[in-house]
Steps between C-alpha positions, in 0.01 A plus 500: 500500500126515656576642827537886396177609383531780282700483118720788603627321778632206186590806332732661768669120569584487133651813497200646259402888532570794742664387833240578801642604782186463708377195360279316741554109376202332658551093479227269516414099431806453715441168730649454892636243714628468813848362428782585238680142574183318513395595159775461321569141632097424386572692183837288363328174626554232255679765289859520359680834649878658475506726836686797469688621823437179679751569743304735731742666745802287536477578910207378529536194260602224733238564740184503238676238378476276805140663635326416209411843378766553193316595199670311247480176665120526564442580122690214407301274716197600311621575155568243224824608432684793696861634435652820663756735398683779695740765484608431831744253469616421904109405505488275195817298656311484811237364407673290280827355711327527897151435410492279174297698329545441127225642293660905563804660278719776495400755232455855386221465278527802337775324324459169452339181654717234672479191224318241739191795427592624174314183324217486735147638449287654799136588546607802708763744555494614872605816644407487863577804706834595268449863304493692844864388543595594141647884401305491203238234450396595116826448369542197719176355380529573123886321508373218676205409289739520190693223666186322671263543161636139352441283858120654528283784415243558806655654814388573865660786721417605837612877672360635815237752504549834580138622613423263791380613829824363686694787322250773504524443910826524483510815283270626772825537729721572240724162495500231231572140548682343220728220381804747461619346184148574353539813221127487452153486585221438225129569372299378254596752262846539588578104492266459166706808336820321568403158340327681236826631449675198495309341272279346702110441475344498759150257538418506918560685816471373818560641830637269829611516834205581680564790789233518783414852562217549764211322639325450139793349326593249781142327459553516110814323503637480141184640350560873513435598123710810532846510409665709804438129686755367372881521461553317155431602101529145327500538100459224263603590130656353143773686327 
């Protein structure tokens, strides 16, 4: 992990010495860009990827579907291999009987992998905008990479960022606006602790979305280097 720049920061992840209840966890050699979909496509070009929670929201899966802007189906245009798998099984049938859509399955993967993956390797695990919709993310994690540790070892997760100036505004007038099945909103510490936790470690931060926010930032498009310009903490790790 490069991006915290003090030891005791390693120390508190790993659970090492006296809690600090004021600890002030200042990240660094994290890079920027200006969009969360963008980079992963470019990332998992010409690589082999299981996506977990490919599904999206089910209401709004036949119409990304049909505009061109459904997540899974733009990775698997640019990946070398791309299969999905979903809790959500109305979606997976969807996708399956209305839109012919083969390469996604039905699964809880913090069980067991449906047997058209279990044989399969992959250069990447994906997460992409799934632990804010899960109670509790560590235990969620660490079950999941028991199951997914035999299919591939490297993984990529994206959560939204709490500290961008979009929320801060809002704060302002004391009103939040959220996905309301979200449970969370993360840091860098808080999101590192969890994977930590898991059993994940993690090897690059990156934060996406890019948010205007006053006369400055709209001539900068996308090149803001601090992080409350964007909406989006994307982590690449092995576990």
């Amino acid at each position: 992990m490069i991006f915290f720049k003090d030891k005791s920061g390693l120390d508190f992840l790993a659970g090492v010495g006296t809690i600090d209840c004021g600890y002030h966890a200042q990240f660094a050699g994290a890079d920027f860009v200006k969009s969360r979909e963008g980079f992963i496509c470019d990332f998992l070009e010409k690589k082999s990827v299981l996506h977990v929670g490919c599904i999206d929201h089910v209401d709004l899966l036949h119409k990304k579907i049909t505009d061109g802007t459904w997540l899974h189906a733009n990775i698997t245009k640019k990946a070398s291999k791309c299969y999905g798998v979903d809790i959500n099984k109305t979606g997976v049938e969807e996708c399956r009987g209305k839109h012919g859509i083969d390469n996604v399955f039905y699964a809880d993967i913090t069980e067991s992998l449906p047997v058209e993956i279990k044989n399969q390797r992959f250069d990447y695990i994906l997460f992409a905008e799934v632990l804010e919709h899960i109670c509790n993310p560590q235990l969620f994690l660490k079950k999941s990479c028991d199951v997914l540790r035999s299919v591939s070892s490297s993984i990529l997760i994206t959560v939204p960022y709490a500290f961008n100036f979009d929320n801060f505004s809002r704060a302002k007038d004391n009103f939040e606006e959220i996905n309301t099945d979200h449970r969370f909103w993360f840091t860098p510490y808080t999101i590192t602790k969890i994977l930590v936790d898991s059993g994940i470690v993690v090897t690059k931060m990156t934060f996406a979305d890019y948010v205007p926010h006053g006369v400055f930032s709209r001539l900068s498009v996308g090149k803001a280097k601090s992080s409350t310009y964007y909406k989006t903490i994307i982590i690449e790790g092995t576990y």
